[in-house]
RODO-2510 file (C-alpha; in nm, 4 decimals, decimal comma):
residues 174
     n   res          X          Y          Z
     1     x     0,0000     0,0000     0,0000
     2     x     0,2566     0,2549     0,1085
     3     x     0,4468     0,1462    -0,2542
     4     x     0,1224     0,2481    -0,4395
     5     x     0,1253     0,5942    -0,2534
     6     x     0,4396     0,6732    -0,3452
     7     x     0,4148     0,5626    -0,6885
     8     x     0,1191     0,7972    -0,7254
     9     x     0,2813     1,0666    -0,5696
    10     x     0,5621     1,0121    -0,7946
    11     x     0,3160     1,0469    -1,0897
    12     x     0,1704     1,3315    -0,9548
    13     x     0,4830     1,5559    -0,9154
    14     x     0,5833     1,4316    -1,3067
    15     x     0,2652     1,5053    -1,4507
    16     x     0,2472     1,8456    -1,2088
    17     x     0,6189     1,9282    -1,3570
    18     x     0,5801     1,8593    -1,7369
    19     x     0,2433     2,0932    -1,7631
    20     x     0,4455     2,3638    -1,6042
    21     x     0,7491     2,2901    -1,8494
    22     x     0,4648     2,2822    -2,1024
    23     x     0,3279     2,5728    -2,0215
    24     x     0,6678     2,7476    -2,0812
    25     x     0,8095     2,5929    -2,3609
    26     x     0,4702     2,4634    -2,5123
    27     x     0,7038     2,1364    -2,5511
    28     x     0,7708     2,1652    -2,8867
    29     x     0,4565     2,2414    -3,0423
    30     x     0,5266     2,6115    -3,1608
    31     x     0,5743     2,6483    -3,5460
    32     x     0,9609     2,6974    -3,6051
    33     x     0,9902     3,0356    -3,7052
    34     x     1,0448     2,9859    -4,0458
    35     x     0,7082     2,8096    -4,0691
    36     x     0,6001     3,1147    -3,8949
    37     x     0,7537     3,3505    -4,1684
    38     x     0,6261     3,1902    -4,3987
    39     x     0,2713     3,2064    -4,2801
    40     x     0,2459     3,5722    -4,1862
    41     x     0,3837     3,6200    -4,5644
    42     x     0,1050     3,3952    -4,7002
    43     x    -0,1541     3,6203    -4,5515
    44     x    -0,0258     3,8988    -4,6912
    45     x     0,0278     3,6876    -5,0567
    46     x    -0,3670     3,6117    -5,0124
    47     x    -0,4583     3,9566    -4,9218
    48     x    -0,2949     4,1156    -5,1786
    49     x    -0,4202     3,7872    -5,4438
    50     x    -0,7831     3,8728    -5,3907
    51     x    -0,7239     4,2332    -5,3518
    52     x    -0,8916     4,2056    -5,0132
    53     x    -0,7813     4,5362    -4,8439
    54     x    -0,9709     4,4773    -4,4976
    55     x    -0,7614     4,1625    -4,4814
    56     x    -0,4608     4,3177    -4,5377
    57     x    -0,5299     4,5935    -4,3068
    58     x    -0,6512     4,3182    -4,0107
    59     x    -0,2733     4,1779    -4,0327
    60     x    -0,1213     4,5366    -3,9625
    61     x    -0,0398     4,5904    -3,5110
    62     x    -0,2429     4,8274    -3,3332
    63     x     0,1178     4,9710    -3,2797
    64     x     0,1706     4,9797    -3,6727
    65     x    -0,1672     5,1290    -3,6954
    66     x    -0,1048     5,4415    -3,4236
    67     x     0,2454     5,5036    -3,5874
    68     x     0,0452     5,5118    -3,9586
    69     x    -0,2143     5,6250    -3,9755
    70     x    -0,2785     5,6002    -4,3513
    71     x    -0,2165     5,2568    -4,3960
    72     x    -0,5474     5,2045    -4,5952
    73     x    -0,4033     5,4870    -4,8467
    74     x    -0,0554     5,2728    -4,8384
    75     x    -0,2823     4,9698    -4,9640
    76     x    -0,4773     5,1314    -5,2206
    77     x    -0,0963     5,2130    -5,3915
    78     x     0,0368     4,8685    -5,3242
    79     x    -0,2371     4,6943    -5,5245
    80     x    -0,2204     4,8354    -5,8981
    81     x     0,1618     4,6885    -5,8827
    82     x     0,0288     4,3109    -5,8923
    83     x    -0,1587     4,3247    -6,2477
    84     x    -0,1093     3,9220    -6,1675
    85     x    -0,1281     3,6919    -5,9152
    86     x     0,1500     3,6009    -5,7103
    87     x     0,2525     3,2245    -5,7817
    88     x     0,5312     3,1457    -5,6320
    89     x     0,7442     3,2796    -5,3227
    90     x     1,0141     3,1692    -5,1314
    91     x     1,2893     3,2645    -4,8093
    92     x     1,5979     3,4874    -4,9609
    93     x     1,9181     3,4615    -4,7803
    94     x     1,8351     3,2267    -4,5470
    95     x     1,5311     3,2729    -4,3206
    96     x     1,4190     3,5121    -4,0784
    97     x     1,6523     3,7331    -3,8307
    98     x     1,4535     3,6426    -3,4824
    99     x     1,4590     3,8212    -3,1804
   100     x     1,3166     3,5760    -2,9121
   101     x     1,2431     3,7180    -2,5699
   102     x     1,1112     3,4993    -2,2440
   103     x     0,9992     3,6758    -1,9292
   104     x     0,8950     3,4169    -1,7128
   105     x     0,7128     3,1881    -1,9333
   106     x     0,5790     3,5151    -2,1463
   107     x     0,7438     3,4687    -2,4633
   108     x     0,7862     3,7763    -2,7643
   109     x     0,9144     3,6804    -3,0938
   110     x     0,9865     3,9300    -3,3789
   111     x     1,0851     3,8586    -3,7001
   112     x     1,2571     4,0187    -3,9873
   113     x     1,2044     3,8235    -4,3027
   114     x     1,3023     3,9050    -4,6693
   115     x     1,1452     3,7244    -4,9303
   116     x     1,1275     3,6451    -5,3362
   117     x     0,8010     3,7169    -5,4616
   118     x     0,6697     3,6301    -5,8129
   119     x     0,4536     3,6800    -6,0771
   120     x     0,4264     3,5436    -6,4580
   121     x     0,5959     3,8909    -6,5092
   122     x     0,7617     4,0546    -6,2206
   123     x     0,9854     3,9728    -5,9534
   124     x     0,9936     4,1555    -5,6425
   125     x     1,1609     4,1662    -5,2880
   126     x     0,9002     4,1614    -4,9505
   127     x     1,1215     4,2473    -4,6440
   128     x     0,8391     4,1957    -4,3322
   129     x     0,8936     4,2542    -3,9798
   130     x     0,6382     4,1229    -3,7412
   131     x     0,5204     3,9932    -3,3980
   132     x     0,3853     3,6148    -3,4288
   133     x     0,4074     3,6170    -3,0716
   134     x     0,3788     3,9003    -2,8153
   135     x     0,2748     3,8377    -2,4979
   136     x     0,4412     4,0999    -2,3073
   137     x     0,3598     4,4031    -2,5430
   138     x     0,0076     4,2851    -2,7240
   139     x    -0,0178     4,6340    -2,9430
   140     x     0,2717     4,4543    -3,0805
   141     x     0,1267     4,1334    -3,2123
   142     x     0,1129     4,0844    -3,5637
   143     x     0,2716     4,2546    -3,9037
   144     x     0,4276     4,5963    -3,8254
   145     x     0,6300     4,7040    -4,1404
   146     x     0,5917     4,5642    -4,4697
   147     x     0,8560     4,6651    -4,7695
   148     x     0,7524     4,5809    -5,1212
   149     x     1,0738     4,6762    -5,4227
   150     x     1,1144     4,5289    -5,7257
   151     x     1,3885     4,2617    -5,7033
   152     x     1,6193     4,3817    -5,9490
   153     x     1,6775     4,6426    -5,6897
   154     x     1,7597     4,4653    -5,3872
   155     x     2,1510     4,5453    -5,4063
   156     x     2,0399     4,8925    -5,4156
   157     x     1,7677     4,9472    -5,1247
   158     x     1,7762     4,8230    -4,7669
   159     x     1,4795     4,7475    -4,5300
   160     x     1,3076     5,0873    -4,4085
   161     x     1,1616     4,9334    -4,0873
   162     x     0,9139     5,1977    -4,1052
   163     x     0,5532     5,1173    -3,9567
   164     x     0,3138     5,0272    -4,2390
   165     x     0,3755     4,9720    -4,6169
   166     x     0,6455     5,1061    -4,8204
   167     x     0,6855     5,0676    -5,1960
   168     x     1,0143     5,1169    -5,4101
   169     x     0,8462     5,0213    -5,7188
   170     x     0,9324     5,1744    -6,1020
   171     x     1,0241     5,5224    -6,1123
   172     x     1,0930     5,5681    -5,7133
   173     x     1,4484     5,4213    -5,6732
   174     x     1,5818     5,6786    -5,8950
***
């Protein structure tokens, strides 16, 4: 009898320590952050696909949103460059730059993420910085700064890192 107790007490403080280390660490089941790249740029790729501007504007930060305030104008420019659908898209250089921050279980992870973006007839370069997860700062959460150039110019222009959308498109990186 006093074998069982233990046993069960035993039991006890394991399953009593791996839902705390879960509860930290969520063990293991968080995307990777590429896969989590990758699926903030998807929703942007969709959004801009099917010209759905309220979609595009729902991905934006309330922080984004305070520091621009004219993000619907930004969106109403960025869709007359994609005559096309996007088809294809894919990580350049690498992956995303991460920034992973832990405050006593309360995790904050920003990303920096440069893509290849095409269509039958352009090629372009997305640079997007975003909050997948923000649990200390939630104005944070979600896409903060998106950077749409055309790729042939991406020896020539660097990331902005300015709240909202910016465009280097035809005429403007002269």
């Amino acid at each position: 009898m006093k074998n069982k107790m233990i046993i069960c007490a035993a039991m006890a403080a394991l399953v009593l320590a791996l839902s705390i280390g879960c509860g930290a660490t969520g063990c293991g089941t968080r995307l990777t952050d590429e896969e989590l790249a990758m699926q903030g740029l998807e929703r942007v790729i969709t959004a801009i696909n099917n010209k759905d501007k309220a979609a595009l504007k729902a991905l934006f930060s309330e922080q984004a949103n305070t520091e621009e305030p004219n993000i619907d104008g930004q969106i109403d420019e960025l869709f007359p460059f994609f005559e096309t659908e996007i088809v294809r898209w894919e990580f350049a250089a690498g992956g995303p730059n991460t920034v992973e921050n832990i405050n006593g279980g309360t995790e904050t992870l920003r990303l920096i993420t440069r893509f290849y973006v095409y269509t039958d007839t352009q090629e372009y370069q997305f640079f997007l910085l975003e909050w997948p997860i923000e649990k200390i700062e939630p104005k944070n959460k979600g896409l903060y700064a998106l950077q749409v150039q055309l790729k042939a110019d991406e020896d020539t222009i660097s990331f902005k890192r300015k709240a909202g959308i910016t465009l280097f498109l035809a005429d403007e990186t002269a």
